[in-house]
C-alpha positions as CSV (number, residue, x, y, z in Angstrom):
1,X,27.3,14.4,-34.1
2,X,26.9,13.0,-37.3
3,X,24.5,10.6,-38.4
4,X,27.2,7.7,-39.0
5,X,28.2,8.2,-35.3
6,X,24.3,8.3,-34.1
7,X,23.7,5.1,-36.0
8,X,26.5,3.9,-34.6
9,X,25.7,4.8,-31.1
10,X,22.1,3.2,-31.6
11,X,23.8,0.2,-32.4
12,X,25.8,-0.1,-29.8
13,X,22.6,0.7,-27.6
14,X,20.4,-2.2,-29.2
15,X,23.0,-5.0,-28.8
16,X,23.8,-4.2,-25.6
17,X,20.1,-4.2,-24.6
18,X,19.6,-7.4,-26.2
19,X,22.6,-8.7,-24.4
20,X,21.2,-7.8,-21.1
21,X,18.1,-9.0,-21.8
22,X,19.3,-12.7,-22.9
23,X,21.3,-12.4,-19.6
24,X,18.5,-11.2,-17.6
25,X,16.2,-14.3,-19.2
26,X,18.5,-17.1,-18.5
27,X,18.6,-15.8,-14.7
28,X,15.7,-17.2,-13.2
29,X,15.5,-14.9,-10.3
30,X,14.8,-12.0,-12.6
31,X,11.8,-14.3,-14.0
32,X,11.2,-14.4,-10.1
33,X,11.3,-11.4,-9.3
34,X,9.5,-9.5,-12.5
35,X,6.4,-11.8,-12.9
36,X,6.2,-14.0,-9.8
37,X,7.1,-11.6,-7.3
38,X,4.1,-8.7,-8.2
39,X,1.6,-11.4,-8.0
40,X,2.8,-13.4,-4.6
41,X,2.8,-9.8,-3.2
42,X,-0.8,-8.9,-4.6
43,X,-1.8,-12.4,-3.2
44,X,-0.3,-11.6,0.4
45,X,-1.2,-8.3,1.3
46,X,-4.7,-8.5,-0.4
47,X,-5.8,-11.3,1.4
48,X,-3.5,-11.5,4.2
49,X,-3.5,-7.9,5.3
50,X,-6.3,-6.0,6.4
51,X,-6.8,-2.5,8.1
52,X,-10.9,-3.7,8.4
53,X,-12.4,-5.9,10.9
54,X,-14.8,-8.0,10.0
55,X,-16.8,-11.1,12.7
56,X,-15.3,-9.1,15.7
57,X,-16.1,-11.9,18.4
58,X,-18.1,-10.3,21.5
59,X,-19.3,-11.0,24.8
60,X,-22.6,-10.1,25.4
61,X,-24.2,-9.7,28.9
62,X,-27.7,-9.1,28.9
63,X,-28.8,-8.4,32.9
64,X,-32.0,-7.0,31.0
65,X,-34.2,-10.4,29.2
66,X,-36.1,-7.6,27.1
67,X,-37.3,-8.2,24.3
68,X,-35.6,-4.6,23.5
69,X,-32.6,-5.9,24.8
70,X,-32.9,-9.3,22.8
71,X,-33.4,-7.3,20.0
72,X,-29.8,-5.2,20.3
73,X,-28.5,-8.1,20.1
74,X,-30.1,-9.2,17.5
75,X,-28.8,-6.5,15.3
76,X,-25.1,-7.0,16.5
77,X,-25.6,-10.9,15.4
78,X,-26.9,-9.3,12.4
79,X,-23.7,-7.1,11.2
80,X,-20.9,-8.9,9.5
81,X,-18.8,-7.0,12.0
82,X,-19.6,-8.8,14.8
83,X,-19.7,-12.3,16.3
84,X,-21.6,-11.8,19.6
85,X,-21.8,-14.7,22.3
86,X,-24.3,-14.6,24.8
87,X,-23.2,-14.8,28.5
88,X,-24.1,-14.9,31.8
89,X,-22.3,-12.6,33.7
90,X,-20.1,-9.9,33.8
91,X,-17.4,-12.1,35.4
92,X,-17.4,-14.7,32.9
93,X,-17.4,-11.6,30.0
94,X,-14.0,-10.6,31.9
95,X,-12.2,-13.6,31.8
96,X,-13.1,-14.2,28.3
97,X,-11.5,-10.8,27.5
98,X,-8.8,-11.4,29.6
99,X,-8.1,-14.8,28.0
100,X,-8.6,-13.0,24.6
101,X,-11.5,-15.0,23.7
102,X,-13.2,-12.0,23.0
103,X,-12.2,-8.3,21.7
104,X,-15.0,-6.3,22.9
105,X,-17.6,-6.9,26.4
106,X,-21.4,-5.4,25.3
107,X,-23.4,-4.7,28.6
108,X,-27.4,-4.2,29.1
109,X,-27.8,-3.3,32.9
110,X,-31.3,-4.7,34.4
111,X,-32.6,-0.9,33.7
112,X,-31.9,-1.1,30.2
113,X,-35.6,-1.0,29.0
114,X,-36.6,0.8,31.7
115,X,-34.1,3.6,30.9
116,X,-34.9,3.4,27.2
117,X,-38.3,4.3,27.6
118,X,-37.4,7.4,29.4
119,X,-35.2,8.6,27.0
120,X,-31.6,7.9,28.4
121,X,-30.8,4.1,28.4
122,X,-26.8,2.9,27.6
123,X,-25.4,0.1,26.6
124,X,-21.6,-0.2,28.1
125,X,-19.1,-1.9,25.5
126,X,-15.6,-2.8,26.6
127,X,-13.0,-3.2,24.4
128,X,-9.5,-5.2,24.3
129,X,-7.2,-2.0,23.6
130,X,-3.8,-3.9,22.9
131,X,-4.4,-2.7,19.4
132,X,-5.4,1.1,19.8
133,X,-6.4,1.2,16.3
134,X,-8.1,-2.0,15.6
135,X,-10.2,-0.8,19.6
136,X,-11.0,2.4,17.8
137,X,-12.2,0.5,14.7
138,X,-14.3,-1.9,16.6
139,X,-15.9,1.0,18.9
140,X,-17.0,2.8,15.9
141,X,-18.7,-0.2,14.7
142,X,-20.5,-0.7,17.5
143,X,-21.8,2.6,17.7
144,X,-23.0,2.3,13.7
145,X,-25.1,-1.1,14.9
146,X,-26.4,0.7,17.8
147,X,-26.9,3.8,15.7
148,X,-29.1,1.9,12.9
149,X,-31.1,0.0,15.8
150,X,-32.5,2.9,17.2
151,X,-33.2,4.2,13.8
152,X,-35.0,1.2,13.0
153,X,-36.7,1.1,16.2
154,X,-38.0,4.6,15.9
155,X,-39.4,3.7,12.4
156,X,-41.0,0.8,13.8
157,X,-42.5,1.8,16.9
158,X,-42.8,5.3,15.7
159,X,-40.7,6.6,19.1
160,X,-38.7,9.6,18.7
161,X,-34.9,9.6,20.7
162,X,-33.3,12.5,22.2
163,X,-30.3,13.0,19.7
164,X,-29.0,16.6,20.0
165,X,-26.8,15.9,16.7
166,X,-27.6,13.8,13.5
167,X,-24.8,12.6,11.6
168,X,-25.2,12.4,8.0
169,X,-22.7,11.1,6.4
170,X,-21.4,10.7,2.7
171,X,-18.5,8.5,1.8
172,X,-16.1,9.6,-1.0
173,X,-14.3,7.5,-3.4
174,X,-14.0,4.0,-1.4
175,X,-18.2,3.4,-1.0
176,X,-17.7,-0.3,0.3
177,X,-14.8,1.0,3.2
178,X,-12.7,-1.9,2.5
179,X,-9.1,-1.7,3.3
180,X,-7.7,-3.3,0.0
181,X,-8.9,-0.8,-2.4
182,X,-6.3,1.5,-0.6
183,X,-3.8,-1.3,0.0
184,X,-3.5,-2.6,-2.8
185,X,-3.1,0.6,-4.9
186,X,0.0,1.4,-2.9
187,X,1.6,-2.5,-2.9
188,X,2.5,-1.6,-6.7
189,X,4.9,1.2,-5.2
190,X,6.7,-2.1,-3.3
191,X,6.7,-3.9,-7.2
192,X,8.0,-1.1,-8.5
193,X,10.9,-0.5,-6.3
194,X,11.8,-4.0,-5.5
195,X,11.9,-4.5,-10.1
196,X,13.8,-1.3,-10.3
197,X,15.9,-0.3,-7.7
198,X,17.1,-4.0,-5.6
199,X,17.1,-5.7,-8.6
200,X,18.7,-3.6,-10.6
201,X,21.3,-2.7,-7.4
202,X,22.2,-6.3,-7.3
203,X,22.8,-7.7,-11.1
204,X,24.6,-4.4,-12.0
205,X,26.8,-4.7,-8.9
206,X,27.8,-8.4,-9.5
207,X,28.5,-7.2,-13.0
208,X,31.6,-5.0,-11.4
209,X,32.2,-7.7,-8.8
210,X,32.9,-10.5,-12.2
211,X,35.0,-7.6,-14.2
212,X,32.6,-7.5,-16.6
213,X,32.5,-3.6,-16.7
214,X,35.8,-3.2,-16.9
215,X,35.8,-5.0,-19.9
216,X,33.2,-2.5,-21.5
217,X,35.8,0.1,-20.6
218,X,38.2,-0.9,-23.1
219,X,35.7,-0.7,-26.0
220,X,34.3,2.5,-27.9
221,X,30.7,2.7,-25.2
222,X,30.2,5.2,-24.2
223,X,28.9,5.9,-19.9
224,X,25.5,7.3,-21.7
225,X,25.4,4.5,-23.6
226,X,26.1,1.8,-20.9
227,X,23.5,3.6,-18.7
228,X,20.6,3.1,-21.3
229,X,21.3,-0.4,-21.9
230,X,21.0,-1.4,-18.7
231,X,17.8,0.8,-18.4
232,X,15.5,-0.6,-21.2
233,X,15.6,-4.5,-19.9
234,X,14.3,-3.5,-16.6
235,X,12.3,-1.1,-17.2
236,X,10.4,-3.6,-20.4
237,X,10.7,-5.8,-17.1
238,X,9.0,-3.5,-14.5
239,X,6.2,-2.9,-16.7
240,X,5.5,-6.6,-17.0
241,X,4.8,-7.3,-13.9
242,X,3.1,-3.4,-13.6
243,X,0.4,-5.7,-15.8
244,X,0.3,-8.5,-13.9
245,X,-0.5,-6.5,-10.8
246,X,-2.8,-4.5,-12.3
247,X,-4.2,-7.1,-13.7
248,X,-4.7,-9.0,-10.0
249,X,-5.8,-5.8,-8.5
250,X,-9.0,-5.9,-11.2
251,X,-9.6,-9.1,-11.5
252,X,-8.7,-10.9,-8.2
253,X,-10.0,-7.7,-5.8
254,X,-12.2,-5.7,-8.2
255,X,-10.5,-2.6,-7.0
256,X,-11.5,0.2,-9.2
257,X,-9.4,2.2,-12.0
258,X,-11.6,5.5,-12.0
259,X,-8.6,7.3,-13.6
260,X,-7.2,7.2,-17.0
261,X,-5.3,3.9,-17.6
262,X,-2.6,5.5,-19.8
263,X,-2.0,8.1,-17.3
264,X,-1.5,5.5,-14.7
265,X,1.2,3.7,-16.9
266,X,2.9,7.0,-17.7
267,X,3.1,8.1,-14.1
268,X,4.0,3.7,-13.2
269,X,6.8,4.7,-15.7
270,X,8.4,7.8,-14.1
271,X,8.8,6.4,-11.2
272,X,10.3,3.0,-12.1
273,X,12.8,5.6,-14.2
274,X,13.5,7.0,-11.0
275,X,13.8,3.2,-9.1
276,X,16.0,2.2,-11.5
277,X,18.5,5.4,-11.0
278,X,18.7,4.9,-7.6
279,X,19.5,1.2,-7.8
280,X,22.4,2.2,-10.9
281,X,23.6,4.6,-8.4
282,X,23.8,2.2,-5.6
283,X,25.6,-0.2,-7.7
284,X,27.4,2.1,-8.9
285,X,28.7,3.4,-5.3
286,X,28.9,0.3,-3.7
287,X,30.4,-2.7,-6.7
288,X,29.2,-5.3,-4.1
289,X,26.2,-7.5,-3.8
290,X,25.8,-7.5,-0.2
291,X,26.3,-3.9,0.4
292,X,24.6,-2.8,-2.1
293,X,21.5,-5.6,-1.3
294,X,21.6,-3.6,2.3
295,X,21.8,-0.3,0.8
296,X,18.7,-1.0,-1.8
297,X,16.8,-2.1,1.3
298,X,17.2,0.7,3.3
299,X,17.2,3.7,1.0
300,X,14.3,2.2,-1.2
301,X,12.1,-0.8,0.1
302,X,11.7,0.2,4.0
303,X,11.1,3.8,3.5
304,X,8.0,3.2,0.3
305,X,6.9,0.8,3.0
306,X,6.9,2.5,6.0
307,X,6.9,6.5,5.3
308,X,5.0,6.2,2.0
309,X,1.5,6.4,2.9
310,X,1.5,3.5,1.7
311,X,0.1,1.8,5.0
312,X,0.3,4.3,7.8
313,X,-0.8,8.1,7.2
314,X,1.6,10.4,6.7
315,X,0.1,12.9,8.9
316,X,-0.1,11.6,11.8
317,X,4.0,11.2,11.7
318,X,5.9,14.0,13.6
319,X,6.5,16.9,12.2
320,X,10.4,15.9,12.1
321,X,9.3,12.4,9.9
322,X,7.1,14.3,7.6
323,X,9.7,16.3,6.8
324,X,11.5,13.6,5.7
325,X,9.1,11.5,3.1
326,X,9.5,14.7,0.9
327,X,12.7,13.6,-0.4
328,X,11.1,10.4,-1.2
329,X,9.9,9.1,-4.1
330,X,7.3,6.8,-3.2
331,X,5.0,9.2,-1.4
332,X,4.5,10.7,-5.0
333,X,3.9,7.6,-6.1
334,X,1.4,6.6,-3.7
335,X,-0.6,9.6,-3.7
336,X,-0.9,9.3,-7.9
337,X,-2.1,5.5,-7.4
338,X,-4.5,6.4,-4.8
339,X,-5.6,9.5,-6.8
340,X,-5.4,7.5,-10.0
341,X,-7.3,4.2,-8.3
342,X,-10.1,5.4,-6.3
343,X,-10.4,9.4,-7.2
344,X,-10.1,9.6,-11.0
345,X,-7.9,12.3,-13.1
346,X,-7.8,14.7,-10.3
347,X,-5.2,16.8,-12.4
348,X,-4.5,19.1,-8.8
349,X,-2.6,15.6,-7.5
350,X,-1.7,14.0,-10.7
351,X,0.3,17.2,-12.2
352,X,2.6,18.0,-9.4
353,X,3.6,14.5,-7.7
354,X,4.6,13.7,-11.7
355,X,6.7,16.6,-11.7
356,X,8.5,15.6,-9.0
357,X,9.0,12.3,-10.2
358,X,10.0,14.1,-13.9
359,X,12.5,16.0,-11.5
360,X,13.8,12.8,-9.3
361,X,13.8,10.9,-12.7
362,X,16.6,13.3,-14.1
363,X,18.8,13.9,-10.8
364,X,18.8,10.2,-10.4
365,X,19.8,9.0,-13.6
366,X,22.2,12.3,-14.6
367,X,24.0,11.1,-10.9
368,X,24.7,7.3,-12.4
369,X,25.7,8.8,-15.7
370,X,28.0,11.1,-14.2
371,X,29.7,8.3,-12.0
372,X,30.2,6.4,-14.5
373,X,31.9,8.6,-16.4
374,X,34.3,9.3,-13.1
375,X,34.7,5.2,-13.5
376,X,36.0,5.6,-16.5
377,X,38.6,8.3,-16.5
């Protein structure tokens, strides 16, 4: 090619970038759904969504008036995981778990001290298992409170309990166990998609809905070059409100960025390269808003959502489900934002999930090219 014909090509290229992005500025729902969008999102699931529990309310039945019993209960009023309520009787513990009052039922027989004193005293705690995980969650919390009262007792009185294991525990890379340093990581893989693959789906396919690509047929662009210009608005988009979440995430949830800032943009920007392919490919498949709406949502929203690892973990999917999030591009993504977030530059993660997307990037993108092309024969 010669270096008229590349100039002239770059020309082409700029004004039809600048074209789509006046277009894309006069639209207010690209506005919307760039800038305001990320940061409704980041509002929503970081303070409306939660995989902790925190003031857990309890029902506590103490047959035993020790002051060793007095004192367990003590430490679960103590915890910020619990709300305990004293009560009278086990009946009265019952209906208030039945009524849903109350998660969780914390017993002390009249033996209690007795038994403690020997060496083998319980304490029965009955949970509300509606929720298996949030009843798995609260059990392990009361074993923890439990846990650190006898510890404290033993320190205090100098009384040694019959423990055949000790547990010593060491917590990697999320010290504090709060839920939204690994949520809200993985809500920028929703940002991301919904900026470059539903967005994208639905402008570029009311675009062949109005004619207006036909009329681009008739002049000298070439596929390539239609492809790119469509590319750089949205993708100067996507990173924009990339920031703004980011940005949130720091300042709103002080959720850590151990790794290397520049490689998080890089890898953010492979895998909006591969959002926006699929949504050109969509568009470019379907030519209609609705369908292709529909077809962004379930090829690209519902699946970073739901088979990510993004909220639920990808191993404990069957085997036949697992199989399938390999062909997706958000589990990549989600595993470099985690890594990225709350591990650091853990090149072992970072190298081969950005190959993929390198990989997806290309198949994606060469696919919309090529289909154009077949548009315009």
């Amino acid at each position: 090619m010669s270096h008229k014909a590349k100039f002239g090509k770059m020309r082409r290229i700029i004004a039809m970038s600048k074209k789509e992005a006046r277009q894309m500025m006069r639209d207010p729902s690209s506005i919307a759904l760039g800038i305001v969008l990320p940061l409704l999102l980041i509002l929503l699931f970081g303070y409306g969504l939660s995989l902790d529990a925190h003031h857990v309310p309890v029902a506590v039945v103490m047959e035993d008036h020790s002051p060793s019993a007095q004192s367990v209960f003590g430490a679960f009023a103590g915890s910020r995981y619990f709300q305990p309520r004293a009560v009278n009787s086990m009946v009265q513990a019952n209906r208030l778990l039945t009524a849903g009052t109350v998660d969780g039922i914390i017993r002390m027989r009249h033996n209690f001290s007795r038994n403690l004193r020997a060496g083998h005293a319980n304490i029965q705690f009955t949970t509300n298992s509606i929720d298996a995980n949030r009843a798995r969650l609260i059990e392990n919390y009361a074993s923890g409170v439990v846990s650190g009262w006898l510890a404290q007792r033993e320190l205090t009185h100098g009384q040694q309990y019959y423990q055949p294991v000790t547990i010593q525990q060491q917590i990697w890379f999320n010290r504090s166990m709060d839920s939204r340093y690994f949520l809200v990581p993985g809500l920028l893989v929703l940002i991301m998609t919904l900026i470059g693959a539903l967005m994208t789906a639905l402008v570029v396919a009311r675009e062949w809905e109005r004619g207006t690509f036909e009329s681009l047929f008739a002049t000298p662009v070439q596929p390539g070059e239609i492809v790119i210009s469509k590319i750089i608005p949205y993708f100067c988009l996507g990173m924009v409100g990339l920031a703004v979440a980011v940005t949130a995430a720091r300042i709103l949830f002080q959720v850590p960025i151990r790794g290397s800032l520049p490689v998080l943009i890089l890898v953010s920007a492979l895998y909006l390269l591969v959002a926006l392919g699929m949504g050109l490919l969509i568009s470019t498949r379907t030519k209609n808003q609705f369908i292709a709406s529909q077809a962004a949502l379930l090829l690209t929203f519902l699946p970073a959502m739901m088979l990510s690892g993004f909220i639920f973990d990808i191993r404990s999917m069957p085997p036949a489900i697992q199989a399938i999030t390999y062909v997706l591009p958000a589990r990549y993504f989600v595993a470099l934002l985690q890594t990225l977030f709350l591990a650091g530059d853990i090149w072992s993660v970072i190298l081969p999930n950005a190959a993929v997307l390198v990989l997806m990037a290309i198949i994606f993108l060469g696919l919309t090219r090529r289909l154009t092309v077949k548009r315009l024969a």
